[in-house]
C-alpha positions in Angstrom: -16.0 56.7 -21.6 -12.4 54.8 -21.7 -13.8 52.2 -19.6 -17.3 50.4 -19.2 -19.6 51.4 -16.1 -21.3 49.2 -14.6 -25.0 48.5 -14.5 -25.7 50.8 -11.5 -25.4 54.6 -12.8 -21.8 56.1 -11.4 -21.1 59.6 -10.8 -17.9 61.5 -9.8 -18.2 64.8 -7.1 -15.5 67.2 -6.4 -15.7 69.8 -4.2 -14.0 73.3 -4.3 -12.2 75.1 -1.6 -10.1 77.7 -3.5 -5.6 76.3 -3.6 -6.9 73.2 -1.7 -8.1 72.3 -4.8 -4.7 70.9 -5.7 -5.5 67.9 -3.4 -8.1 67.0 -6.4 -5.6 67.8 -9.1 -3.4 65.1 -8.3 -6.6 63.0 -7.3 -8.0 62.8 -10.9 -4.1 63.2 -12.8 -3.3 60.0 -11.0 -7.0 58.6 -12.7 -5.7 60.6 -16.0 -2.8 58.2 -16.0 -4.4 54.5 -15.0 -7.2 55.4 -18.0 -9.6 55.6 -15.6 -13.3 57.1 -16.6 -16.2 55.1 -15.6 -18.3 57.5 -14.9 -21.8 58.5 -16.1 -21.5 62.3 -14.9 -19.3 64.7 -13.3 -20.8 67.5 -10.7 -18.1 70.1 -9.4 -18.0 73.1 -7.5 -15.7 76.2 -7.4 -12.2 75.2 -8.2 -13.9 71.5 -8.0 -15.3 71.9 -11.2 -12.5 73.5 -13.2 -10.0 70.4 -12.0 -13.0 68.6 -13.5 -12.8 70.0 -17.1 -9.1 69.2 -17.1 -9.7 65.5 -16.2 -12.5 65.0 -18.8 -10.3 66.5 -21.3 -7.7 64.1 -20.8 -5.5 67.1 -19.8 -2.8 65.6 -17.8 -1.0 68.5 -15.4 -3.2 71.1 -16.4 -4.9 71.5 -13.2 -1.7 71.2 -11.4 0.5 74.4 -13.5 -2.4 76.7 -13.1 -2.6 76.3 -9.4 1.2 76.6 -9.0 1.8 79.0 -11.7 -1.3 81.0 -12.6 -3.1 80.9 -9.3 0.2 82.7 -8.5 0.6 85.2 -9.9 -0.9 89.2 -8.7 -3.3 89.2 -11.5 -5.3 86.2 -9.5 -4.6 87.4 -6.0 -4.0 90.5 -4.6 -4.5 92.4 -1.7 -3.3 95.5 -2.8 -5.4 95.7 -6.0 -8.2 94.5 -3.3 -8.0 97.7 -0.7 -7.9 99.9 -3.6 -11.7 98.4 -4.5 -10.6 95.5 -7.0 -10.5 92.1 -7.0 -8.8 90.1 -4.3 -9.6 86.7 -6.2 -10.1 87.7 -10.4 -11.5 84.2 -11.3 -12.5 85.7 -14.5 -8.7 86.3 -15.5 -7.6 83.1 -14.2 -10.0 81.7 -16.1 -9.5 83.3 -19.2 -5.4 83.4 -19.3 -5.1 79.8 -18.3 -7.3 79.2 -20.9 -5.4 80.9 -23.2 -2.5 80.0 -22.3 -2.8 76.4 -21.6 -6.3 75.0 -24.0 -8.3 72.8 -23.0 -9.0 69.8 -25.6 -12.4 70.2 -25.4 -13.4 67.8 -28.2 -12.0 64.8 -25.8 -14.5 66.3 -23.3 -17.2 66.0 -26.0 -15.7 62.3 -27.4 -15.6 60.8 -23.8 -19.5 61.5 -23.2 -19.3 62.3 -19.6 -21.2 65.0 -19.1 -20.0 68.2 -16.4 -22.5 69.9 -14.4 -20.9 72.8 -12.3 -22.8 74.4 -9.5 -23.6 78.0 -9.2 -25.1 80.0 -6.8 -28.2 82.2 -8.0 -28.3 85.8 -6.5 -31.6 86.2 -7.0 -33.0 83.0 -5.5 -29.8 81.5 -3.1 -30.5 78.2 -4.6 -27.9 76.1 -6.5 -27.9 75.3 -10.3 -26.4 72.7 -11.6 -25.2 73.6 -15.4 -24.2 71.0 -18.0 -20.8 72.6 -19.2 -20.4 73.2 -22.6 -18.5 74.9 -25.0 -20.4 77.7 -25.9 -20.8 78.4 -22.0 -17.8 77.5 -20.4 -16.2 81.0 -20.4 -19.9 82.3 -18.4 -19.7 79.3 -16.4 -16.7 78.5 -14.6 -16.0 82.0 -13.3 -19.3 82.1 -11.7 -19.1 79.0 -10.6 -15.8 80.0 -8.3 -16.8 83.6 -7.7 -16.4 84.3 -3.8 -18.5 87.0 -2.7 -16.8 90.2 -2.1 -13.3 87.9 -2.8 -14.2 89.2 -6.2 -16.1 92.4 -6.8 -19.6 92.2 -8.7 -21.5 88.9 -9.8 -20.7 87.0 -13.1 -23.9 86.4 -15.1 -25.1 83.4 -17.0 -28.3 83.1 -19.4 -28.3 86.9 -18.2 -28.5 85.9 -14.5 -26.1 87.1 -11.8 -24.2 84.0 -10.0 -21.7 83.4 -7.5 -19.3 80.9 -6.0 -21.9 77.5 -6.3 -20.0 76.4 -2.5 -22.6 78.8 -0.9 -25.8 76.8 -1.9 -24.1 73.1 -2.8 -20.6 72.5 -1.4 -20.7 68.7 -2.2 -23.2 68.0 -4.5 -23.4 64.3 -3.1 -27.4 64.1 -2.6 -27.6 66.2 -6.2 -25.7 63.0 -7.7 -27.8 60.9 -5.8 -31.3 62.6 -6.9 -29.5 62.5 -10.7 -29.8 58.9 -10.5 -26.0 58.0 -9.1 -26.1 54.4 -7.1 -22.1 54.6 -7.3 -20.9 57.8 -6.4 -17.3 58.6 -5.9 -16.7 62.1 -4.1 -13.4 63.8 -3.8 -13.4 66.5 -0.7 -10.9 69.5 -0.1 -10.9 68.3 3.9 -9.9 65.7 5.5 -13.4 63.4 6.5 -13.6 64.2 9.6 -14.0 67.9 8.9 -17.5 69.5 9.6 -18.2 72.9 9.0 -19.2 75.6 12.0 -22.3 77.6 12.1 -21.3 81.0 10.3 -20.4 83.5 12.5 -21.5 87.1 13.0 -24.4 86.8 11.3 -25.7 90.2 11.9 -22.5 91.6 10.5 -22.9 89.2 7.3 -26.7 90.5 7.0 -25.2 93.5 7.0 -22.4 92.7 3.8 -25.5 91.0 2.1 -28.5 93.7 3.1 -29.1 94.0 -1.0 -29.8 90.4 -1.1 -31.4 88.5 1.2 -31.6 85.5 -0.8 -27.9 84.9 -1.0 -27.6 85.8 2.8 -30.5 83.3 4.0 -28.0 81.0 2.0 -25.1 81.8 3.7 -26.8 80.9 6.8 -28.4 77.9 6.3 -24.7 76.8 4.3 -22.9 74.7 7.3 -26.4 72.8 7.9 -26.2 71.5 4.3 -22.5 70.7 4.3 -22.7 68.7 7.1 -25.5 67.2 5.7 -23.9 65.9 2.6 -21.3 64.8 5.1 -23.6 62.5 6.9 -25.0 61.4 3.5 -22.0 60.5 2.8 -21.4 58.2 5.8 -24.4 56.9 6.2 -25.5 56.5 2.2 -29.3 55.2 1.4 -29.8 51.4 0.4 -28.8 50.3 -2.7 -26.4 53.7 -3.0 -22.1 53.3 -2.1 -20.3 56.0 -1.5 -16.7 56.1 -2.2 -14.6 59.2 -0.6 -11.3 60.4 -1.1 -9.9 62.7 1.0 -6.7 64.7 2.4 -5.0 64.1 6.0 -6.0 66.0 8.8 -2.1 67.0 8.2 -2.8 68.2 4.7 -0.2 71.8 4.1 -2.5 73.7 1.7 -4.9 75.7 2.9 -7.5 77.9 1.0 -5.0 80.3 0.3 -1.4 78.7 0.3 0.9 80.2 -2.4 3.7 78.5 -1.3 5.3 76.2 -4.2 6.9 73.9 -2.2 3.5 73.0 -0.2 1.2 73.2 -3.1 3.7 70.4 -4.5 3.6 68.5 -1.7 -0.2 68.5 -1.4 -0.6 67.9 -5.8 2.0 64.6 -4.7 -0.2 63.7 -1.5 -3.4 63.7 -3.6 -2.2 61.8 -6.5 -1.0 59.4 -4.2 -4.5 59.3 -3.0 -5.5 58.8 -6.3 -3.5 55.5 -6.8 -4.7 54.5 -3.5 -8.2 55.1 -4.5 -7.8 53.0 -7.6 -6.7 50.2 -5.7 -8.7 49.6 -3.3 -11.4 49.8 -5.5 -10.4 47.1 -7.7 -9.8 44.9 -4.4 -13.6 46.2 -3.3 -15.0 45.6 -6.7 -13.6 42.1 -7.2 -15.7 41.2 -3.9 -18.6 43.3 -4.8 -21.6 42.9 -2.1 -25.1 45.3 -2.8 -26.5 46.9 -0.1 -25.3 50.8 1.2 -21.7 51.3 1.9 -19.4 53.6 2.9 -15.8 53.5 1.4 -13.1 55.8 2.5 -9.1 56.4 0.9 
């Protein structure tokens, strides 16, 4: 790590939520530029964990031009492709040609020793696994990791196992980080804090979708509960255990699907400011450091 933790083990979560996701970009590019790492592990989901992999490879931007450019273009999205029995969201070829196109430095990932565990979604059981990222199974497991059902046609499969987007089992793997060992945890959301998520609705039309697996679809409903859940974690941490959150405004332009350069800009700005904010006040909170549970918001 570029900086020493301290005693109590520290973990960074991200959560996913599809071009929202550039909220987090500028989050960690901001930490990319103060030399900040003091974490023990990293736990990300969907497009949570592949802004992840660009900030533990030092990547500075990288998160930011594939949303803008990449995440862009009709061979990620498109509705067309979609009607016709396609893809609407190919996460494997975005994936694949931002890798190509812009590589990751994934010996810094290895030299800076903080481990990446992405969250996937298992078809077979509903439940979430947390996978260490490495590189013989990065290319298996960041499209499975941000594989939307029916957003993107079939299941990716990793260890020979079919997987989907890890946001259905774990959307913010906060209590994950905590049963890891975590006492410090700092956990970047897609939504602004006050956000909590709505019972899912039409169930017996999404039973319906998901009639070949039941699994995934007990999931699906039982999927606000345990967001919400986190979310109260999160405000109400155990003793001994802080939470630090950073989060968008309720005003925040991106949504899950903004293409829009001009907003995803804005929102990549609005989040590294976030960032620096973040990074502040934690220097002011650290310098006046009291144990105990606590709750810290940017």
């Amino acid at each position: 790590m570029s900086q020493d933790s301290a005693t109590v083990p520290s973990a960074l979560v991200v959560e996913g939520g599809a071009m929202r996701g550039i909220f987090a970009a500028g989050v960690l590019d901001a930490f990319i530029e103060s030399d900040f790492l003091p974490y023990d592990f990293a736990i990300g989901v969907s497009a949570g964990s592949s802004n992840l992999i660009g900030y533990l490879s030092g990547d500075h931007g990288r998160s930011r031009w594939i949303l803008l450019d990449h995440a862009r273009r009709e061979d990620f999205i498109n509705w067309r492709r979609f009607l016709k029995g396609g893809h609407f969201c190919d996460v494997a070829w975005l994936w694949h040609a931002s890798f190509d196109e812009i590589p990751l430095n994934v010996q810094r990932y290895y030299d800076n020793g903080v481990p990446l565990f992405a969250v996937t979604t298992s078809i077979e059981t509903g439940q979430a696994h947390y996978l260490e990222v490495t590189a013989e199974n990065m290319h298996e497991v960041f499209p499975a990791s941000c594989a939307i059902p029916f957003a993107y046609r079939g299941f990716p499969r990793v260890n020979d196992e079919p997987m989907t987007d890890g946001g259905l089992a774990d959307s913010i793997p906060v209590i994950r980080a905590y049963e890891q060992g975590a006492r410090d945890i700092t956990v970047v959301l897609s939504r602004p804090l006050g956000y909590r998520k709505r019972e899912t609705p039409a169930p017996h039309f999404m039973k319906q979708l998901f009639q070949d697996h039941a699994s995934l679809f007990e999931s699906v409903l039982g999927r606000a509960e345990r967001y919400n859940r986190a979310l109260q974690f999160i405000q109400s941490p155990p003793e001994g255990c802080r939470v630090r959150v950073i989060s968008p405004p309720a005003d925040f332009p991106v949504a899950r699907f903004t293409l829009e350069p001009e907003l995803l800009e804005r929102g990549y700005e609005i989040g590294r400011g976030a960032g620096f904010d973040h990074l502040s006040q934690q220097a002011v909170v650290d310098s006046s450091d009291t144990s105990g549970k606590r709750h810290e918001s940017a």
